[in-house]
C-alpha positions as CSV (number, residue, x, y, z in Angstrom):
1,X,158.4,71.5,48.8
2,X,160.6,74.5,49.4
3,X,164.4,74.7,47.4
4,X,167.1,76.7,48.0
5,X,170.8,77.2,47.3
6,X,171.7,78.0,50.5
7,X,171.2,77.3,54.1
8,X,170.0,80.8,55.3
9,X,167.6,80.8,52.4
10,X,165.7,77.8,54.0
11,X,162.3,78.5,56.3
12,X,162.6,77.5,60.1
13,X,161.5,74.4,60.7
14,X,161.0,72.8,64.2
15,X,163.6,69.5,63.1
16,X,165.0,68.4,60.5
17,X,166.6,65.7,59.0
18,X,169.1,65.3,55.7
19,X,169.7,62.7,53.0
20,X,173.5,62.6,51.6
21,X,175.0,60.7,49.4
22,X,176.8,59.8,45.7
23,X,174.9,60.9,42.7
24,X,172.4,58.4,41.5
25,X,172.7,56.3,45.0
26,X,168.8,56.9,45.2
27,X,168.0,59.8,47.4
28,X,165.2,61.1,45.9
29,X,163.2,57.7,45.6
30,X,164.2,56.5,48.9
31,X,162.6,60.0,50.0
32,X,159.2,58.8,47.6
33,X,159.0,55.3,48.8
34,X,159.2,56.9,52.4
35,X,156.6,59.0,51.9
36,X,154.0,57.0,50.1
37,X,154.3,58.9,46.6
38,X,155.9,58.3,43.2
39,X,156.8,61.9,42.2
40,X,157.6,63.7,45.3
41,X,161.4,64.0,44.7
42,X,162.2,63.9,41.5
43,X,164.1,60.7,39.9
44,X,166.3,60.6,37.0
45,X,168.8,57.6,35.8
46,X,171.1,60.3,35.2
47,X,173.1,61.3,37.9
48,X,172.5,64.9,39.8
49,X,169.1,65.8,39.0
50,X,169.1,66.7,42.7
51,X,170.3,70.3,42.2
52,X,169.3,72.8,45.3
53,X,168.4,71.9,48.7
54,X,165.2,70.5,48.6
55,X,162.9,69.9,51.5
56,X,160.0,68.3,52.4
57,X,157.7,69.5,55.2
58,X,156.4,66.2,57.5
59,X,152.4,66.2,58.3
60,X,153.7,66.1,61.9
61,X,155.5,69.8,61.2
62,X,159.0,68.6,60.8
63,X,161.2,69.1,57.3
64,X,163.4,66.3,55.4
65,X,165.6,67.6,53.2
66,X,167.0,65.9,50.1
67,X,171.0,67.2,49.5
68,X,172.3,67.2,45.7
69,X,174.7,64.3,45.6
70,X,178.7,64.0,45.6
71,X,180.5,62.9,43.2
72,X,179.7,62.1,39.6
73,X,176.8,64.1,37.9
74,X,175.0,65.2,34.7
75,X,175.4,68.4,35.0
76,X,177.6,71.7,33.9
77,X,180.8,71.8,35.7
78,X,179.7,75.3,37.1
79,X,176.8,74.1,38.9
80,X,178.4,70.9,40.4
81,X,181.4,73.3,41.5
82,X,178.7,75.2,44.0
83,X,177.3,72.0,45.4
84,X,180.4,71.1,48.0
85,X,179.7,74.8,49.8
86,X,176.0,74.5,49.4
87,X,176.3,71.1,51.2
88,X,178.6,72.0,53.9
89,X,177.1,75.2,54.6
90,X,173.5,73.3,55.2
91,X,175.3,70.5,57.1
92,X,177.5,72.9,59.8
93,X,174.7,75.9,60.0
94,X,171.6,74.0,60.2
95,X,170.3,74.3,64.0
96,X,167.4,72.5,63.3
97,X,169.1,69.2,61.6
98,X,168.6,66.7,64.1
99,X,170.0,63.6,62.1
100,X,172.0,63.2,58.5
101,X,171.1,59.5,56.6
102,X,174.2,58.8,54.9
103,X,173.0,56.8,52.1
104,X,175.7,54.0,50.2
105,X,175.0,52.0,47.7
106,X,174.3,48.2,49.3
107,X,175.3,46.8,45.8
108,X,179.0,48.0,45.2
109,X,179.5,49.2,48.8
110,X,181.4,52.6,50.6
111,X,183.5,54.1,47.9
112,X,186.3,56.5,48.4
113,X,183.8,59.5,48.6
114,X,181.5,58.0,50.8
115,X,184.4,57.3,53.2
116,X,185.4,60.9,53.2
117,X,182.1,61.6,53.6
118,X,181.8,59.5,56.6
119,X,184.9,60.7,57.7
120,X,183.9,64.3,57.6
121,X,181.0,63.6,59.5
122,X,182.7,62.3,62.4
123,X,184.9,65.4,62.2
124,X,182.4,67.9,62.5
125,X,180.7,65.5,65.3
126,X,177.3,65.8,63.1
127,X,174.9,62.8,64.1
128,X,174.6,60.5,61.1
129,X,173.0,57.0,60.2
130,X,174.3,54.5,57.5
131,X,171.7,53.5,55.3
132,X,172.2,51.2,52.5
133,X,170.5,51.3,49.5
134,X,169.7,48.9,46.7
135,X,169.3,45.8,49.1
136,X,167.6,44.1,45.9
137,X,170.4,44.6,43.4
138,X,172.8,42.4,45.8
139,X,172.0,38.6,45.3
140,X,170.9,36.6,48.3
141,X,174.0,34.5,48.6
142,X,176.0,37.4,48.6
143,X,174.0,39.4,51.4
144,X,175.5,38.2,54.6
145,X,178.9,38.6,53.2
146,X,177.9,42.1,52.0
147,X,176.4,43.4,55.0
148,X,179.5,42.7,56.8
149,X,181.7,44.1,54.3
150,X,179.5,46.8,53.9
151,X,179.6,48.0,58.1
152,X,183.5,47.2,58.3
153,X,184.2,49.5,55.4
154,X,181.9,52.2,56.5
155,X,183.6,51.8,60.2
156,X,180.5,51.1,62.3
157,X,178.9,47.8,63.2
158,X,177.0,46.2,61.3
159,X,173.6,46.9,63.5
160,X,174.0,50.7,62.5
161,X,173.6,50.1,59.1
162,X,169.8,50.0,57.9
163,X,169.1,48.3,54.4
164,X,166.4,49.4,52.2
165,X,165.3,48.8,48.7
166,X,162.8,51.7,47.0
167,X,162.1,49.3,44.1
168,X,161.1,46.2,46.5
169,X,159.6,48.0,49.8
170,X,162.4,46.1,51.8
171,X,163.5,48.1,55.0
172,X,161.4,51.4,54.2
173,X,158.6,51.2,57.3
174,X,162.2,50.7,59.9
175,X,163.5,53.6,58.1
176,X,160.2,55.3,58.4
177,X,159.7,54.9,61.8
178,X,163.7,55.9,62.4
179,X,162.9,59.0,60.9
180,X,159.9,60.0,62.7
181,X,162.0,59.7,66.1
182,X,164.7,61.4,65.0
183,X,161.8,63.9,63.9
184,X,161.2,63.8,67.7
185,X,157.5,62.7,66.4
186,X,157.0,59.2,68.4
């Protein structure tokens, strides 16, 4: 694992791809459960322990980064206030990012940041997937109608949007094998 605070302080790497979203969405055990370990990234309950750009070199050569979150977070006011630059920076500069996974929360859905989030995305014409976390915390009865809701409020179809659970396994070989082609590894 390599950190940094900004972009040009990161090693080459022959691809990449990012993990983005609201503090606490679960980046950093989405990133474990895809790679087979417990304690890779580290996990907190509290919101922002992700604090630099951290990334994660594949076996097969590439890197996956884990991005601090937006939004909410545990932390001084003085190191959330860098995180915005930090974030863009690595998101606009990055030639090796080949794919940005845009993580919401499946249980309460896209909130306002997320949807500027999205929004910016499109803007800056980045590539980006939808991936919704917490498939377990959203009752079965309710998963149809939230998988629809979910797409319509993130603007994409509801096909784009890949469902995981960390806790419960649910989605993570998909996701797994969308990240090593977007690695360029299949």
């Amino acid at each position: 694992m390599t950190s940094a605070t900004r972009f040009s302080d990161l090693p080459p790497s022959p691809s990449e791809v990012a993990f983005v979203g609201r503090s606490n969405v679960g980046k950093s055990s989405l990133i474990n459960a895809l790679a087979h370990q417990r304690q890779l990234a580290r996990v907190s309950n509290s919101p922002g322990r992700t604090q630099l750009i951290n990334l994660f070199e594949n076996a097969d050569g590439g890197t996956v980064v884990d991005l601090p979150g937006y939004g909410y977070a545990k932390v001084p006011s003085r190191v959330r206030r860098e995180w915005p630059e930090m974030i863009e920076g690595y998101l606009l500069e990055r030639e090796e990012l080949e794919m940005v996974y845009v993580l919401v929360d499946g249980a309460i859905g896209p909130t306002k940041l997320d949807v500027q989030m999205l929004d910016w995305m499109r803007s800056i014409e980045v590539p980006f997937t939808i991936v919704a976390t917490k498939h377990d915390k959203v009752k079965s009865s309710r998963r149809e109608a939230r998988k629809r809701d979910l797409a319509l409020g993130c603007g994409v179809e509801r096909k784009d949007v890949i469902w995981v659970s960390a806790a419960k396994g649910v989605g993570i070989d998909r996701l797994r094998s969308v990240v090593t082609t977007d690695l360029g590894f299949s």
